[in-house]
C-alpha positions as MATLAB code, in Angstrom:
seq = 'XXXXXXXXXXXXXXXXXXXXXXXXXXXXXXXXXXXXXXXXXXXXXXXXXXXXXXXXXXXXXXXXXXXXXXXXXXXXX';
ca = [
       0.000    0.000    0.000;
       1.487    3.408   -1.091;
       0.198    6.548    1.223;
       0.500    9.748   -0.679;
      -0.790   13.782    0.734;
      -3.617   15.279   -1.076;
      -5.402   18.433   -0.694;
      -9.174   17.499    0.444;
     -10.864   19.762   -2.105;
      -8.825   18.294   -4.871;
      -9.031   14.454   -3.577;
     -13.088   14.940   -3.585;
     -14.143   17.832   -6.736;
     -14.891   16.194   -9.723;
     -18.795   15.128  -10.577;
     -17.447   11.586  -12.038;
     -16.447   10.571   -8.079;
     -17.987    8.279   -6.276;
     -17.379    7.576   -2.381;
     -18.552    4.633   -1.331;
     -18.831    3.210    2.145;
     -18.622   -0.332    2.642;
     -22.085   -1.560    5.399;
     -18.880   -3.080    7.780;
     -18.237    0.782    8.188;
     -21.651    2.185    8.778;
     -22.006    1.602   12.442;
     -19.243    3.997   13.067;
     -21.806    7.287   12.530;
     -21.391   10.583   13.439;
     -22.687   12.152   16.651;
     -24.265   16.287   16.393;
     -20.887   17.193   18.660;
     -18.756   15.322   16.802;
     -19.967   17.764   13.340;
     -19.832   20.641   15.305;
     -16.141   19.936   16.489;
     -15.863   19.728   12.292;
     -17.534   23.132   11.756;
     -16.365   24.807   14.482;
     -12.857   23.963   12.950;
     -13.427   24.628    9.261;
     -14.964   28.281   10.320;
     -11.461   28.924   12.484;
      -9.598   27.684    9.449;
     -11.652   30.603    7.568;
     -11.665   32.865   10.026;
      -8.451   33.149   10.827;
      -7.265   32.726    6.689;
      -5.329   29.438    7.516;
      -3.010   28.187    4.226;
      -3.777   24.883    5.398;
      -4.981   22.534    8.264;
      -4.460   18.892    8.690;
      -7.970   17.288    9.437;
      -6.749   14.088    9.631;
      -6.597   10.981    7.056;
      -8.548    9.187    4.905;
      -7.986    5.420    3.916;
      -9.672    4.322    0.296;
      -9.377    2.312   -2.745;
      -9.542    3.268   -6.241;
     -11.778    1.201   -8.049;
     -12.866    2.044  -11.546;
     -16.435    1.597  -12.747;
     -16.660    2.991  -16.174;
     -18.626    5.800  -15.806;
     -17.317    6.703  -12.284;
     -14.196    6.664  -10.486;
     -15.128    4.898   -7.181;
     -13.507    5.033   -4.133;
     -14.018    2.520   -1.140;
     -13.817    4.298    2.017;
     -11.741    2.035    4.175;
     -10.745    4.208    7.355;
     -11.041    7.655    8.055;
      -9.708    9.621   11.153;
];
């Protein structure tokens, strides 16, 4: 497995994308604090006019499906 930085925005744009997450990873949902803790940080990252911000990682596989590029969501942190 090769790991490799990628700017969010750039690892996500593109309406041919497809993010797919596998039922084994479903029961790990989000709780209302835990998206505020996300907003809360994304409006300091604005705020304050941040170049960057390391939000943690994201763990997928490419898999292509003709008219999409998929991605199975493995792990995220």
């Amino acid at each position: 497995m090769k790991g490799s930085e990628a700017r969010l925005l750039e690892y996500m744009e593109g309406s041919k994308k497809r993010f797919v997450i596998p039922v084994y990873q479903r029961s790990y949902d989000w709780k209302q604090e835990n998206c505020k803790q996300l907003f809360d940080d994304l409006e300091t990252v604005v705020r304050t006019n941040r170049k960057s911000h390391f939000f943690g990682s994201i763990v997928s596989a490419y898999q292509p499906n003709g008219r999409y590029t998929e991605y199975l969501v493995i792990d995220g942190q």
